[in-house]
C-alpha positions in Angstrom: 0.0 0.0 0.0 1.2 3.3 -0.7 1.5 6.4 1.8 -1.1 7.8 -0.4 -3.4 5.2 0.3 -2.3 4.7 3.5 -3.7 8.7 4.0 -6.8 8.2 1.8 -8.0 5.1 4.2 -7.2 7.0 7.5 -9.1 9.8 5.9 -12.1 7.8 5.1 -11.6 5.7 8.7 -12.6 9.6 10.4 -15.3 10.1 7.8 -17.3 7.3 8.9 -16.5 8.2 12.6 -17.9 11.7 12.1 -20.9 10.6 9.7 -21.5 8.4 12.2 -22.1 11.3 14.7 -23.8 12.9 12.3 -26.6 10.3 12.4 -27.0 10.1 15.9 -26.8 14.4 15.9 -23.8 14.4 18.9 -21.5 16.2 16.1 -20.2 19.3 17.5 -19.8 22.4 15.2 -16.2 21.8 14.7 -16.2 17.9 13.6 -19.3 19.1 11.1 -16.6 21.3 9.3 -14.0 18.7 9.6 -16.4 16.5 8.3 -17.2 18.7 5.0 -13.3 19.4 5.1 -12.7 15.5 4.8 -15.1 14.9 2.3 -13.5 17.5 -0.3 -10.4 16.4 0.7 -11.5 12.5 -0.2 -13.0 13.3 -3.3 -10.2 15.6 -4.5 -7.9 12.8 -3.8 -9.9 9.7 -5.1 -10.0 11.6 -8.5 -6.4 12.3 -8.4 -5.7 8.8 -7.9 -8.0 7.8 -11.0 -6.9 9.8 -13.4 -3.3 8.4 -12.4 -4.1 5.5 -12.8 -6.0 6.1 -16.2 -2.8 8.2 -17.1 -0.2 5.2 -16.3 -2.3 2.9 -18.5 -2.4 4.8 -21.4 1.5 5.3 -21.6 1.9 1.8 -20.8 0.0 1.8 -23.9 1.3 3.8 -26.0 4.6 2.8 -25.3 3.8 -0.9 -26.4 2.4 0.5 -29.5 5.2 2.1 -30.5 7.5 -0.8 -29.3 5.1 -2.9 -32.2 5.6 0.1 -34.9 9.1 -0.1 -34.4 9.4 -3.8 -35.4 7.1 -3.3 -37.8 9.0 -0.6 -39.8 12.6 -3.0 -39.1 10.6 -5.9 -40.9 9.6 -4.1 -43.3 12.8 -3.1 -44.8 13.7 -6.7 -44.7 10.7 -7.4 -46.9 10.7 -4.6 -49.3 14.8 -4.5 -49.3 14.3 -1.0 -49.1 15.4 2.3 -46.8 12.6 3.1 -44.2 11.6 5.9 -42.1 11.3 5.6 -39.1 8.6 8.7 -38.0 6.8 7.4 -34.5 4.2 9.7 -33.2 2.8 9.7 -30.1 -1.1 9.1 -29.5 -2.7 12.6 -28.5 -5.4 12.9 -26.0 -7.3 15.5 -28.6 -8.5 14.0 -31.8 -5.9 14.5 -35.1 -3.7 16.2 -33.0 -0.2 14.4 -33.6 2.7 15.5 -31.4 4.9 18.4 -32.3 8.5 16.1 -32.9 8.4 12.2 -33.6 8.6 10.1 -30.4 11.8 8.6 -32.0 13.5 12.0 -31.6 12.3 12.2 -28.3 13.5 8.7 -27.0 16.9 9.3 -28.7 17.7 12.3 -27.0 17.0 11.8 -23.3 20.2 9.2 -23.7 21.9 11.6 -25.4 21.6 14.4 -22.7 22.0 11.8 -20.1 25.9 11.2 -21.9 26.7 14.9 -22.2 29.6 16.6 -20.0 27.0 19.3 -20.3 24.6 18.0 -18.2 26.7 17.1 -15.2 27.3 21.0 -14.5 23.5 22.0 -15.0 23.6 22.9 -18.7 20.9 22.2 -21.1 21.8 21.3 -25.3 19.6 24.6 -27.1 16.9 22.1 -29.1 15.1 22.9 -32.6 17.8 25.8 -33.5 16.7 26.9 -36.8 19.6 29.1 -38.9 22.5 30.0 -38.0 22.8 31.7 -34.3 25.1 34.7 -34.5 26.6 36.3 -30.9 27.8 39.7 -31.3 31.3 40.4 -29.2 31.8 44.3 -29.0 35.1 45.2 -27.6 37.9 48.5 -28.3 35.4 50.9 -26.0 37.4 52.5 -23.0 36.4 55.6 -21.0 38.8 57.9 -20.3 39.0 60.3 -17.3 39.0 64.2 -18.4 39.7 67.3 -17.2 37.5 70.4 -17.4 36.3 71.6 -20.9 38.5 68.8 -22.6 37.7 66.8 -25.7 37.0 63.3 -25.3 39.4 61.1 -27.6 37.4 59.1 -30.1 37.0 55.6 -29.4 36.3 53.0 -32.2 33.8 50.2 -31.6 35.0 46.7 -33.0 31.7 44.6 -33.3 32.7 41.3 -34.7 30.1 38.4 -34.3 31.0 34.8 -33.5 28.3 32.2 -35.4 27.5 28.7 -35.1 28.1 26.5 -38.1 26.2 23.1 -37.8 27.8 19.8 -39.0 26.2 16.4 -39.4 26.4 13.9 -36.7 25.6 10.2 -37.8 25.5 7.1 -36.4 24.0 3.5 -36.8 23.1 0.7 -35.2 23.2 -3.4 -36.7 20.4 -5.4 -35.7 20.0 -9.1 -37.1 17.0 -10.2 -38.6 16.9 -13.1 -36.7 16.2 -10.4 -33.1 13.9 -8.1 -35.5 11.5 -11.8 -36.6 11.9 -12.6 -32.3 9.6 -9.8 -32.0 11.2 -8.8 -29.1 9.6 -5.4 -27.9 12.5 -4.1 -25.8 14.6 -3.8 -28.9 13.1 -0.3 -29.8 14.7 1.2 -26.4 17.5 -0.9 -26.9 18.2 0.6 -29.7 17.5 4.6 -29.6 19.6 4.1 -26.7 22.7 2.9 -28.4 22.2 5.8 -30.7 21.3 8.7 -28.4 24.1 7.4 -25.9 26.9 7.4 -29.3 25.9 11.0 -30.1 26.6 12.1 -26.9 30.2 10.2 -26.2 30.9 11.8 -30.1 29.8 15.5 -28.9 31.9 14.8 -25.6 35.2 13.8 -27.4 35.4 16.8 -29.8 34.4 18.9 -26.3 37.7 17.7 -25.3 39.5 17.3 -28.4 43.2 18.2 -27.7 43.5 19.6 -31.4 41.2 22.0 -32.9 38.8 20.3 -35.7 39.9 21.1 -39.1 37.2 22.0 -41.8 35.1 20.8 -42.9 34.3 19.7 -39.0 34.8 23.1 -37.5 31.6 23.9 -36.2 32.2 20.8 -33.3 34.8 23.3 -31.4 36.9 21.8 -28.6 37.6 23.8 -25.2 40.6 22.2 -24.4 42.7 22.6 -27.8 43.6 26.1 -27.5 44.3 26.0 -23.6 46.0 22.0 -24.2 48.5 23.7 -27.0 49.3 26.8 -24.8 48.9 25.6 -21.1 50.1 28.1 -18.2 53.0 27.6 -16.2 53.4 25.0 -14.1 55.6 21.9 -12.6 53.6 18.7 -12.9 55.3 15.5 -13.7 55.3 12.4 -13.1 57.4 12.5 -10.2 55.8 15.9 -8.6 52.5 16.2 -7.7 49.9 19.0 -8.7 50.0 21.9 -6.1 47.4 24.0 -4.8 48.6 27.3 -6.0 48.9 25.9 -9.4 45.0 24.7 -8.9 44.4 28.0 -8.3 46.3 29.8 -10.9 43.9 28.1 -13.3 41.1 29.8 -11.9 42.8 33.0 -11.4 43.9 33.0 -15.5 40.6 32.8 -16.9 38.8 35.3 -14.1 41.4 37.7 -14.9 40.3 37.9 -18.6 37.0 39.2 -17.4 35.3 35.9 -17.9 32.3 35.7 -15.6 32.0 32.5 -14.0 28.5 31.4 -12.9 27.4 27.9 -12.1 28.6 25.9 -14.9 32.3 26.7 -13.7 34.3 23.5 -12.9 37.4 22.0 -12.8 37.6 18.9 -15.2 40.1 15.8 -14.9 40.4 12.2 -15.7 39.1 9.4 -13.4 42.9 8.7 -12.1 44.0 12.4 -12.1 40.7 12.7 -9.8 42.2 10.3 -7.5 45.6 11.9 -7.1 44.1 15.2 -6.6 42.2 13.4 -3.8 45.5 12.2 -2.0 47.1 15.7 -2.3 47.5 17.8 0.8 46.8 21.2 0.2 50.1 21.6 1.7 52.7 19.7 3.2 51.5 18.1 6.6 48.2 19.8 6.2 45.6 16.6 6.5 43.4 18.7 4.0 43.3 17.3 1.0 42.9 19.3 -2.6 40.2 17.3 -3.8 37.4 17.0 -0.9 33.7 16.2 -1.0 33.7 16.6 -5.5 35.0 20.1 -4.9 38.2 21.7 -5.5 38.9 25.5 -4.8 35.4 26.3 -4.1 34.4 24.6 -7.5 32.7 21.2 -8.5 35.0 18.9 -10.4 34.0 17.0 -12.7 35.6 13.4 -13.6 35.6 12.0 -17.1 37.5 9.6 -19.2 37.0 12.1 -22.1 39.8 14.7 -20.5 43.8 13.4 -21.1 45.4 11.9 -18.0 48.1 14.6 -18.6 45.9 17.7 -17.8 44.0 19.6 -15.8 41.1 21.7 -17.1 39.2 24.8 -15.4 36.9 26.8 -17.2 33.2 28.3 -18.0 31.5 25.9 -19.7 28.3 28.5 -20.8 30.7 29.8 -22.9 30.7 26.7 -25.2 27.3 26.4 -26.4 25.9 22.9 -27.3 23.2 23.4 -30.0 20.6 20.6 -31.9 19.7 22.4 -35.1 16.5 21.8 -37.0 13.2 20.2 -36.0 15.1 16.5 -35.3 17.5 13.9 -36.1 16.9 11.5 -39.3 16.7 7.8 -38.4 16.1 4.9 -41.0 16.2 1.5 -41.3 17.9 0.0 -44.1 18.0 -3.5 -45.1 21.9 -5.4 -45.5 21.2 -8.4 -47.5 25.1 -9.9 -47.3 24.8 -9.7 -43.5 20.9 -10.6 -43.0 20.9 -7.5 -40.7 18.7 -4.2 -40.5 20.9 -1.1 -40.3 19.6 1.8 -38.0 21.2 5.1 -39.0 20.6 8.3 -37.4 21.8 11.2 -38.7 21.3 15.1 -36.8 22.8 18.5 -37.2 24.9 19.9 -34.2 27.4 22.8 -33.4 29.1 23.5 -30.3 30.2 26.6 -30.5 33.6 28.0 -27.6 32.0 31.9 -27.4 35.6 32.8 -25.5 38.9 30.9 -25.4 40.2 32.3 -22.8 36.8 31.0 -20.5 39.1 27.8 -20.6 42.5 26.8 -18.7 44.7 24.4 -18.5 47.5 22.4 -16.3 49.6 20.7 -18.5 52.0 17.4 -17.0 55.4 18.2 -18.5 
């Protein structure tokens, strides 16, 4: 039984003791307006619980209905030998109403947000950009401190503009025939997952790419190549450890460029530089370690096997803005008659765009 239940039987337990009093007229004033109180309260609450219920069964549903459509597009490219859409729409609860993106779209990209670096420091991937998005940076304007009845000097304004160039990410997935003819029904979220879940790990190593992408992939940027190539000072080998003023001299190299640090700011390292940050006092004899409760300098670090093992990354990660362009991905399934297998492809447009390099640092290991 659930606590809501639970609550709804108590609460109907004290309506019969009331009504109860009712009948025999020994109610006092106060238990007859606990008693109408309990009886909204019991209706409000039985309703809620129906139309959950009603709710849970139709996505249960409509989730098995699309599992069937899925199959049933996968078999027919093997039948027809032929490339298929794969369009899913979700059942509306208005008549001819069909839903705004394809429930394929939808599926793939909750695995695909689930995968991003993005994600793990509050960031959301901008959805259904349409054009190109163009951010203005305006810079070369300096007041200037005068005396009495002087002429200002002119100053010029350089407004240059920074756009994101989509490029096509793709991806496909095998499936035999022999597991499409099993009619298995968990292959359809077996499957967007793959794909969603490969998008993401493909947007996550060109986040972290230690060399710039060369046309014509340059609108995936990387934050770490210009920082990686050009890292600040520092003494970090294999025999010496990282220290904590170099820690902070990251921080202190991309504040002092006038970046503005909000909440997606973070220190990212591998899994085992992680660990050796953990077991580094902050200073010798100090129990205090660098790395304590996920935080590091007053900022949340995050661990990934997509940074190098020879560096250490702090930056601003709004200023490298994740972008899904058009109204969704492609997806197909095309029939392989050497192999006997059903190819999924997904194919989507996506720029991630680095606003400011210098929003990025980095500790290189000599």
């Amino acid at each position: 039984m659930t606590e809501e239940q639970e609550k709804l039987l108590a609460m109907h337990e004290r309506f019969k003791e009331l009504h109860e009093k009712r009948h025999a007229g020994s109610i006092t004033e106060q238990e007859e307006r606990e008693l109408i109180q309990i009886s909204a309260d019991i209706q409000e609450r039985s309703i809620n619980e129906l139309v959950s219920k009603a709710t849970e069964v139709i996505a249960k549903d409509n989730q098995s209905e699309l599992a069937k459509r899925f199959i049933e597009d996968a078999s027919r490219a093997v039948s027809t030998r032929r490339e298929v859409p794969i369009e899913e729409r979700s059942t509306t609860m208005t008549a001819n109403v069909q839903a705004a993106q394809p429930t394929v779209i939808q599926d793939v990209i909750q695995p695909l947000e689930a995968e991003l670096v993005h994600t793990k420091v509050g960031l959301k991937m901008q959805s259904g950009v349409v054009g190109q998005p163009v951010w203005p940076v305006l810079a070369g304007v300096t007041a200037t401190i005068a005396g009495e009845d002087v002429a200002l000097s002119d100053q010029n304004i350089d407004l240059s503009k920074i756009s994101a160039k989509s490029e096509r990410v793709g991806v496909y997935v095998p499936v035999t025939s022999q597991s499409i003819s099993s009619t298995n029904l968990n292959l359809r979220n077996i499957v967007l997952s793959r794909l969603g879940k490969a998008v993401g790990k493909a947007l996550n190593f060109a986040l972290f790419a230690k060399t710039a992408p060369a046309a014509p992939n340059n609108g995936i940027g990387s934050i770490l190549a210009a920082p990686y190539a050009a890292p600040i000072a520092g003494s970090w080998s294999n025999t010496v450890k990282p220290s904590f003023t170099e820690i902070v001299e990251l921080e202190t190299e991309v504040l002092g460029k006038d970046v503005e640090a909000d909440e997606s700011a973070a220190y990212f390292v591998h899994p085992k530089t992680y660990g050796l940050l953990k077991s580094t006092p902050v200073e010798k004899g100090n129990p205090e370690m660098i790395l304590k409760d996920g935080h590091m300098n007053g900022y949340r670090v995050v661990s990934t096997t997509f940074m190098p093992h020879d560096a250490i990354l702090f930056g601003v990660l709004s200023y490298a803005v994740l972008a899904h362009h058009g109204e969704g991905d492609r997806m197909a399934a095309q029939y392989d008659g050497k192999r006997d297998r059903v190819d999924f492809t997904l194919n989507g447009d996506y720029s991630l765009t680095v606003l400011r390099a210098e929003a990025f640092a980095c500790l290189k290991r000599k």
